[in-house]
N, CA, C and O atoms as a CHARMM CRD file, in Angstrom:
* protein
*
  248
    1    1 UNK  N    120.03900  21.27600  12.28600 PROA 1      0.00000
    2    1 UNK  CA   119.85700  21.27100  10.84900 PROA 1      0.00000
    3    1 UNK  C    118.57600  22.05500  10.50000 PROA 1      0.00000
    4    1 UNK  O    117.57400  21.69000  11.11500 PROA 1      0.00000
    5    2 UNK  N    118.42000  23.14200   9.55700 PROA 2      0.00000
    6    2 UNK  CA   117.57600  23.60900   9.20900 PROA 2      0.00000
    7    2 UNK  C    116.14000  22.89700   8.70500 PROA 2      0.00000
    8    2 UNK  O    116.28300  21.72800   8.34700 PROA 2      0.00000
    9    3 UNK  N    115.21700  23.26300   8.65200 PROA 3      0.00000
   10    3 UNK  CA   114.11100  22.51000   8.14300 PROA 3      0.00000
   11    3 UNK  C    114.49900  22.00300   6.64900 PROA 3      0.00000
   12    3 UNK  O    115.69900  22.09800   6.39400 PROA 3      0.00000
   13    4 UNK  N    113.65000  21.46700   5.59900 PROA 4      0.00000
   14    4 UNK  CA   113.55400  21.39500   4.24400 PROA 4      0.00000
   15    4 UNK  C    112.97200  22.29100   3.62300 PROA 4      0.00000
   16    4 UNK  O    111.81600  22.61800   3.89000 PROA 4      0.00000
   17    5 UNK  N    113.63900  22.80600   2.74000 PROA 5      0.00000
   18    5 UNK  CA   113.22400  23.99800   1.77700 PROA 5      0.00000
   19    5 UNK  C    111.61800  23.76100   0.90600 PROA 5      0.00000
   20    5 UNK  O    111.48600  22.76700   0.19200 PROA 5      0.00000
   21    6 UNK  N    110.69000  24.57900   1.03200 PROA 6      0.00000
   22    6 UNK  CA   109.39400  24.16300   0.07100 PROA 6      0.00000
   23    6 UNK  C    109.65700  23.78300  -0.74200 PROA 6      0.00000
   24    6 UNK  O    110.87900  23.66500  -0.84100 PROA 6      0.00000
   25    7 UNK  N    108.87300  23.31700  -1.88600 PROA 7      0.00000
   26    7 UNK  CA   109.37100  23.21000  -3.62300 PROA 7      0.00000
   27    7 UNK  C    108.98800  24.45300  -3.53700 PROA 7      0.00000
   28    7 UNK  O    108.18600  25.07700  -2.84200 PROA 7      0.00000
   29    8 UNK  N    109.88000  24.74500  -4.57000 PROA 8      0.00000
   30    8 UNK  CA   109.48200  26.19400  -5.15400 PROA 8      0.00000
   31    8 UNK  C    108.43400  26.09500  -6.24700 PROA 8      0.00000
   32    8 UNK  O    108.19800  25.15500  -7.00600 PROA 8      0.00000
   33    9 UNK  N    107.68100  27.66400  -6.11800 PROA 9      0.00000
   34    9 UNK  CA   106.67700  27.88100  -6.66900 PROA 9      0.00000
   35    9 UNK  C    107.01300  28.58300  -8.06300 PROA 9      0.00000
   36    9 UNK  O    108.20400  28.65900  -8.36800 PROA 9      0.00000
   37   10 UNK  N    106.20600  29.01800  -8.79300 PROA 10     0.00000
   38   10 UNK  CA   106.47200  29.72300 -10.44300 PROA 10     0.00000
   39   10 UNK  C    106.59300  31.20800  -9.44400 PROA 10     0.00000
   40   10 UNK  O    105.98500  31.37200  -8.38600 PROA 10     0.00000
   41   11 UNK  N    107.66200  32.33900 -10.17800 PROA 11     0.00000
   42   11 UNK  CA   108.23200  33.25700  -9.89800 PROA 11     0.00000
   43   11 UNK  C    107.18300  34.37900 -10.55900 PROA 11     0.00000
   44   11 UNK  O    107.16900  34.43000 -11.78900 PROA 11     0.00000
   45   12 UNK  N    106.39700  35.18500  -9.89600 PROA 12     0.00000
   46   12 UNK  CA   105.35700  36.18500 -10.62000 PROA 12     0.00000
   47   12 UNK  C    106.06000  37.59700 -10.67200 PROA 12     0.00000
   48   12 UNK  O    105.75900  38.34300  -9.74000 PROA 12     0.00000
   49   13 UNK  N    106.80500  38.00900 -11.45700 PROA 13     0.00000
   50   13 UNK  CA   107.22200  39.88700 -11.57300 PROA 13     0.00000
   51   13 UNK  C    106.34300  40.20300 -11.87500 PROA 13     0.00000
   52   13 UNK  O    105.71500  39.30000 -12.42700 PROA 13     0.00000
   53   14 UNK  N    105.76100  41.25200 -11.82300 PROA 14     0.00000
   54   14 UNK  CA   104.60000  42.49300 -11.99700 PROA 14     0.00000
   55   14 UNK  C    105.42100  43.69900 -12.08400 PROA 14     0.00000
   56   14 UNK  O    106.16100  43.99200 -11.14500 PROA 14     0.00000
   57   15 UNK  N    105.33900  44.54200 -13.30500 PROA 15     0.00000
   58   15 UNK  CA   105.88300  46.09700 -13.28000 PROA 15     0.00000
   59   15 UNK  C    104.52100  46.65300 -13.27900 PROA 15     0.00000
   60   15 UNK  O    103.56800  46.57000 -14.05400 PROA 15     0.00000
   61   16 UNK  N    104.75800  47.30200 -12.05500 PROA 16     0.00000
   62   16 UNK  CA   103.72600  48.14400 -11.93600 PROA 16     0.00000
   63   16 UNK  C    103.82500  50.07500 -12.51400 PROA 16     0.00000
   64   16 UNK  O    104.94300  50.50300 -12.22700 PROA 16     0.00000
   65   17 UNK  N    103.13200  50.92500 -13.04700 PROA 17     0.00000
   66   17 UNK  CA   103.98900  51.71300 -13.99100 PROA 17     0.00000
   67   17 UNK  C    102.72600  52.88900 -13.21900 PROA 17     0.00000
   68   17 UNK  O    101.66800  52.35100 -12.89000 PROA 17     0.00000
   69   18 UNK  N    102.82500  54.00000 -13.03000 PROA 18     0.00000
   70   18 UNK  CA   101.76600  54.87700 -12.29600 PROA 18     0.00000
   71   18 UNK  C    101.21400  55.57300 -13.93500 PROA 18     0.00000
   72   18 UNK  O    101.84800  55.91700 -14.93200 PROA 18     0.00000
   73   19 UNK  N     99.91800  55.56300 -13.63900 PROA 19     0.00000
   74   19 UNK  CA    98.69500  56.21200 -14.81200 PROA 19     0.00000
   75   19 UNK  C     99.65600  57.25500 -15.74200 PROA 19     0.00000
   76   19 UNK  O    100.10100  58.36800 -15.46300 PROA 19     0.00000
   77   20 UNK  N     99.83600  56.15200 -17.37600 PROA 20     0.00000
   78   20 UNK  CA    99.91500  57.71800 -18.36900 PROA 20     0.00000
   79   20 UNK  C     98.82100  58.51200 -18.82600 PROA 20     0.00000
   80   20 UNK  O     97.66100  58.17600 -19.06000 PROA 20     0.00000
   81   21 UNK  N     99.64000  60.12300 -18.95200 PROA 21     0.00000
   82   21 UNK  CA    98.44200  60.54700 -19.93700 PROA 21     0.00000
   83   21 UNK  C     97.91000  60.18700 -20.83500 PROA 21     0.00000
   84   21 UNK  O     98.74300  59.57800 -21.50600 PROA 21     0.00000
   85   22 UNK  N     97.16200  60.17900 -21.21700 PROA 22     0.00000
   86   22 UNK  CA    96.67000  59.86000 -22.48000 PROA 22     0.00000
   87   22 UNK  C     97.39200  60.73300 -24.22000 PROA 22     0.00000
   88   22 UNK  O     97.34800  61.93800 -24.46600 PROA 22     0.00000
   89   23 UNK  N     97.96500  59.65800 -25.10300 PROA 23     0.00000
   90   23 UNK  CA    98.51000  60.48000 -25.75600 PROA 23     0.00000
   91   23 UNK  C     97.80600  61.53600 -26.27000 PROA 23     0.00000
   92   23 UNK  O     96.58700  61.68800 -26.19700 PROA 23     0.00000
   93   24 UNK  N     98.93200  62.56200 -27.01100 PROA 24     0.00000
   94   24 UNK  CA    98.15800  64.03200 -27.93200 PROA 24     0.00000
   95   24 UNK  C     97.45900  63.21300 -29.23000 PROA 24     0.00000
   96   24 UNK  O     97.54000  62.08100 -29.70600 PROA 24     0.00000
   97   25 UNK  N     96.68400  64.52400 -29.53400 PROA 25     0.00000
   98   25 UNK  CA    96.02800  64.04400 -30.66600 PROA 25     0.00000
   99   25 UNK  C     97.06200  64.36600 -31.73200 PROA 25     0.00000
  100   25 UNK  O     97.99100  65.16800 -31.64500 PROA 25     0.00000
  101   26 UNK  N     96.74200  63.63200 -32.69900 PROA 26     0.00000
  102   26 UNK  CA    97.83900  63.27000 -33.94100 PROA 26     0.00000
  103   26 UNK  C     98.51500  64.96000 -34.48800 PROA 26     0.00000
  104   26 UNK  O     98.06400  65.98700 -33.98100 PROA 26     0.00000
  105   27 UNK  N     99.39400  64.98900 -35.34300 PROA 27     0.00000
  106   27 UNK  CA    99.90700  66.34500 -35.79600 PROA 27     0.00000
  107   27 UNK  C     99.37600  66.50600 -36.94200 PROA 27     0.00000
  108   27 UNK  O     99.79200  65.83200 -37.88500 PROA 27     0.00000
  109   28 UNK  N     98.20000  67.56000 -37.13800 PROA 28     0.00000
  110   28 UNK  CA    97.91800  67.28100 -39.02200 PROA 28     0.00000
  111   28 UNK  C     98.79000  68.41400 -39.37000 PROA 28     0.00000
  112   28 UNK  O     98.93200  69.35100 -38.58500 PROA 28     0.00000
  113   29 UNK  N     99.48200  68.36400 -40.70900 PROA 29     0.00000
  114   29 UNK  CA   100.38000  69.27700 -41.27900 PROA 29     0.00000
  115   29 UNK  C     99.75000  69.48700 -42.45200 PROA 29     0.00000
  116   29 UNK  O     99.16000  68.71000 -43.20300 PROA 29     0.00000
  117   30 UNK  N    100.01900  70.97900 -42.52000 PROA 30     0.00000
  118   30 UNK  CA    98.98300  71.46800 -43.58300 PROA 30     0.00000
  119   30 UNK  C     99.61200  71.74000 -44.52000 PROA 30     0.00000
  120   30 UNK  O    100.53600  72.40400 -44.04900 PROA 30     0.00000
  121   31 UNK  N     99.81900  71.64700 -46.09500 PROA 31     0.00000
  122   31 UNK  CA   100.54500  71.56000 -47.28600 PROA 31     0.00000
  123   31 UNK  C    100.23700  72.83800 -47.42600 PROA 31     0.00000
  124   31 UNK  O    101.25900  73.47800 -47.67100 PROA 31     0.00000
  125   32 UNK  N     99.32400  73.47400 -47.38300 PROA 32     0.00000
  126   32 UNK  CA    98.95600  74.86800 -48.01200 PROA 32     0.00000
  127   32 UNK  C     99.17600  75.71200 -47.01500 PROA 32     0.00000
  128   32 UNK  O     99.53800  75.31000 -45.91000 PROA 32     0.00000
  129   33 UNK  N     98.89300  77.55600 -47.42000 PROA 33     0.00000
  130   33 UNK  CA    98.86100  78.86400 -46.46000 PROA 33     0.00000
  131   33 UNK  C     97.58900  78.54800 -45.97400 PROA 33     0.00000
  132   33 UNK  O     96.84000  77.78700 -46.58700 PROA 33     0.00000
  133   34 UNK  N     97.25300  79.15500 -44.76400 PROA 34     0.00000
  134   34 UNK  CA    96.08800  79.15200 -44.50500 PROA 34     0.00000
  135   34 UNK  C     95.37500  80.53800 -45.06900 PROA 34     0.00000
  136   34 UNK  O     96.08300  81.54200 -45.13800 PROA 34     0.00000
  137   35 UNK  N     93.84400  80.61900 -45.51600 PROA 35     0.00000
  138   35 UNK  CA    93.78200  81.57900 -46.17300 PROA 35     0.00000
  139   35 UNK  C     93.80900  83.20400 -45.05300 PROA 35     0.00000
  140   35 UNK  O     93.71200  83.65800 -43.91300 PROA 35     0.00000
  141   36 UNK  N     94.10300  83.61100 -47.05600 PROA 36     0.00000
  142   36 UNK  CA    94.31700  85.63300 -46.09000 PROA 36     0.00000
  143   36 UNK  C     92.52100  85.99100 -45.85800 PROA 36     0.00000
  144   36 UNK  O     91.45800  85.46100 -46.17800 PROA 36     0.00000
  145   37 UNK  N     92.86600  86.91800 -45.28800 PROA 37     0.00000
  146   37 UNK  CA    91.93800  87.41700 -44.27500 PROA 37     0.00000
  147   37 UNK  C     91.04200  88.19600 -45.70200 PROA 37     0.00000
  148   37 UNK  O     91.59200  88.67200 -46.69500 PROA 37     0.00000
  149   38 UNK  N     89.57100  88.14400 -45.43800 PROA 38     0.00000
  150   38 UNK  CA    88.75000  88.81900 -46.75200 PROA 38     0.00000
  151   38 UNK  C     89.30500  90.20900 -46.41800 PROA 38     0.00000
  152   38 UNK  O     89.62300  90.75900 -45.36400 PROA 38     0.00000
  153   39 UNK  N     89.30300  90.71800 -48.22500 PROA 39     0.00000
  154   39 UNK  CA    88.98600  92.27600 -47.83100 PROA 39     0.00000
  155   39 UNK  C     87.74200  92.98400 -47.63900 PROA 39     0.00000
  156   39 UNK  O     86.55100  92.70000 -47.77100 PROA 39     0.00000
  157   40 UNK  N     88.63300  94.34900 -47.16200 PROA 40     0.00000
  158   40 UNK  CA    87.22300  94.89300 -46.91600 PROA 40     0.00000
  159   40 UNK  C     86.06300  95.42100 -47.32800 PROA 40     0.00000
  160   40 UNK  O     86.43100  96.45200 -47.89100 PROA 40     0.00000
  161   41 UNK  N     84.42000  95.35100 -47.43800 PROA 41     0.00000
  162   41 UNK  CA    83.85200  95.38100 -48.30900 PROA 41     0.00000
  163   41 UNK  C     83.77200  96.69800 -49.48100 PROA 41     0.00000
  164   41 UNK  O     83.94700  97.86900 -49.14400 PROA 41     0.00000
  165   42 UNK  N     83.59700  96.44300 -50.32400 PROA 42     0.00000
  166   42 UNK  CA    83.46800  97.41400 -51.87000 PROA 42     0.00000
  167   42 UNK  C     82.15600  98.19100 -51.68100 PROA 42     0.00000
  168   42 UNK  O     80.99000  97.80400 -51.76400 PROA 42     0.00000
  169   43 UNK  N     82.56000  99.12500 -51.46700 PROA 43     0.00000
  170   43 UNK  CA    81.05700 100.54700 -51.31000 PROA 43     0.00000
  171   43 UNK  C     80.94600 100.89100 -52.71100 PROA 43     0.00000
  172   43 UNK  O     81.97400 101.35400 -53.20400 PROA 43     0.00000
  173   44 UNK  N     80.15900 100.79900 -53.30400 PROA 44     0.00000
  174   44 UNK  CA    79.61700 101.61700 -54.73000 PROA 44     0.00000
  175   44 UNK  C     78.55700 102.50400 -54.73000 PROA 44     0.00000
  176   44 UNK  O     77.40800 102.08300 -54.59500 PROA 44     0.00000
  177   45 UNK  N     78.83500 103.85000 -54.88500 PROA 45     0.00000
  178   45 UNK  CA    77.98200 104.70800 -54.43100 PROA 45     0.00000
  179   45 UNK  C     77.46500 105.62200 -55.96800 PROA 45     0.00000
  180   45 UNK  O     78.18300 105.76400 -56.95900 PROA 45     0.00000
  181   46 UNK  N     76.24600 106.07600 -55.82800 PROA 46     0.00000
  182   46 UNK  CA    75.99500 106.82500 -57.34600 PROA 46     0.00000
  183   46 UNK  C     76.77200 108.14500 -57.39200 PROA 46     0.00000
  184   46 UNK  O     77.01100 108.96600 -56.50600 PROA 46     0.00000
  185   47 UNK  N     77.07300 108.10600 -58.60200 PROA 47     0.00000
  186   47 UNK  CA    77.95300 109.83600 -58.96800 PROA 47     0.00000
  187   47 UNK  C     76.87800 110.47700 -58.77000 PROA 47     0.00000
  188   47 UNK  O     75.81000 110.26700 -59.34500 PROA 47     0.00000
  189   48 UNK  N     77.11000 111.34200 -57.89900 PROA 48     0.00000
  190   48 UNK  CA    76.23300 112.51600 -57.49000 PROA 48     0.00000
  191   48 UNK  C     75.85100 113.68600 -58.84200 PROA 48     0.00000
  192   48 UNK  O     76.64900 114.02700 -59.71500 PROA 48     0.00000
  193   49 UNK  N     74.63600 114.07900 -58.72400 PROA 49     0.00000
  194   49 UNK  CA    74.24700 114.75900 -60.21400 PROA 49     0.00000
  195   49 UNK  C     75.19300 115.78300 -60.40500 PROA 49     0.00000
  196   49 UNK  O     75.85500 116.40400 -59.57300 PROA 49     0.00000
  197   50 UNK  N     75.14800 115.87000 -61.75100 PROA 50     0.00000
  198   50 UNK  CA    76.21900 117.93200 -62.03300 PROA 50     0.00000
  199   50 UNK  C     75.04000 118.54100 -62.25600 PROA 50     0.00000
  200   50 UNK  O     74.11600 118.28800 -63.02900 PROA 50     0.00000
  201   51 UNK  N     75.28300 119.69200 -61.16600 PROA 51     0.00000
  202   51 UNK  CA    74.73100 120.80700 -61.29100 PROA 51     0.00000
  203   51 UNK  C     74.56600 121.54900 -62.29300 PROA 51     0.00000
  204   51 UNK  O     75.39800 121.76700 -63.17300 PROA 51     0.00000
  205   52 UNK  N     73.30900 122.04400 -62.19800 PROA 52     0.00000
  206   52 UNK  CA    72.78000 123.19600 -63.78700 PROA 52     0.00000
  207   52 UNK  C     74.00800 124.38800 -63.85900 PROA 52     0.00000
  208   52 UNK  O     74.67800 124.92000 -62.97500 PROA 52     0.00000
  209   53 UNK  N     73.98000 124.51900 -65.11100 PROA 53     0.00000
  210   53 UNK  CA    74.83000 125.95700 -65.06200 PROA 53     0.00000
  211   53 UNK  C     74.41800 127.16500 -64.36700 PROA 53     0.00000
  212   53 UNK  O     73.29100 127.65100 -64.46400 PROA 53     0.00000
  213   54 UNK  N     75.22300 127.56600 -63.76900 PROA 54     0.00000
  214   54 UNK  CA    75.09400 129.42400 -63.24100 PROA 54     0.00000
  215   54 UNK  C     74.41600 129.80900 -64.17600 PROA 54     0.00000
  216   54 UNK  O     74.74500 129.42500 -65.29800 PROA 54     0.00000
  217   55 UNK  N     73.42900 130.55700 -64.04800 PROA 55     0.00000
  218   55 UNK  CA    73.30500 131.84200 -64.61900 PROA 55     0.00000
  219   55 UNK  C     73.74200 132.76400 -63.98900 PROA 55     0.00000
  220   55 UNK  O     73.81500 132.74400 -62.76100 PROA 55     0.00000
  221   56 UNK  N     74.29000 134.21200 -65.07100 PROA 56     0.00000
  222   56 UNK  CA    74.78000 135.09400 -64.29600 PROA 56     0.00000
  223   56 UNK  C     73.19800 135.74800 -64.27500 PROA 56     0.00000
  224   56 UNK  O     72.21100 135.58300 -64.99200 PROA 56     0.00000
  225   57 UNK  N     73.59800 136.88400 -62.62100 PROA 57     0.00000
  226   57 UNK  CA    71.97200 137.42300 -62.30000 PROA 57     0.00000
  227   57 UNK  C     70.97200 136.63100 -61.16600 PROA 57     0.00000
  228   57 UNK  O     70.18200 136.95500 -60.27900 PROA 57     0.00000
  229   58 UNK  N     71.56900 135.26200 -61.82900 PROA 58     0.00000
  230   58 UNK  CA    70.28400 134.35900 -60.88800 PROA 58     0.00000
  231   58 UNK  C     71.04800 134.63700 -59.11200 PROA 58     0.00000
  232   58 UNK  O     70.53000 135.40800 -58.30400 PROA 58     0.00000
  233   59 UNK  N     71.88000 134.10800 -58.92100 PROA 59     0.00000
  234   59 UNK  CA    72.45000 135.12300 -57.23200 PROA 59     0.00000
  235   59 UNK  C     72.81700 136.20100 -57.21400 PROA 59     0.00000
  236   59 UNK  O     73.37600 136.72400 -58.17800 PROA 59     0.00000
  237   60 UNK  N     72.54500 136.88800 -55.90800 PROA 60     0.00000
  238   60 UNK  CA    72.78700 137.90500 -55.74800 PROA 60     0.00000
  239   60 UNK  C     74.35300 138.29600 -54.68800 PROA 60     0.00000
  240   60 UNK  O     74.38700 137.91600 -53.51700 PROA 60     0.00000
  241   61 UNK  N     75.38000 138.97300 -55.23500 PROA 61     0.00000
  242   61 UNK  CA    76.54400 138.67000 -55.09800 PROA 61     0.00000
  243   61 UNK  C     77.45600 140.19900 -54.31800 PROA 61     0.00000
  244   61 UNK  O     78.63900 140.37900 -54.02800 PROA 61     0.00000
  245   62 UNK  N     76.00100 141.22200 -54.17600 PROA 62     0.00000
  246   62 UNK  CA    76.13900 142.40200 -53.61400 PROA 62     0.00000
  247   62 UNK  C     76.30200 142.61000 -52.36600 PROA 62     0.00000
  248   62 UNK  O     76.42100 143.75900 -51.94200 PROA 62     0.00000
């Protein structure tokens, strides 16, 4: 005849699960365009003077 069975003890499961990543960072969604690119800068330069009138005589054209 076999021995007598122990009392039984409380039944312990453990799921053991191997290291997650760590989640992503959240999704922000952007309602708007993102802005356009500046343009390029505005040169303002002085109107260059007008020249005196010719005289005729004053060069010499010989």
């Amino acid at each position: 005849q076999p021995p007598p069975l122990p009392p039984p003890e409380p039944l312990i499961i453990k799921e053991v699960c191997p290291d997650q990543p760590p989640p992503p960072p959240p999704l922000i969604l952007r309602e708007q365009a993102p802005p356009r690119p500046s343009p390029p800068p505005l040169i303002l330069r002085e109107r260059p003077p007008i020249p005196p009138p010719r005289l005729p005589g004053e060069t010499s054209e010989n």
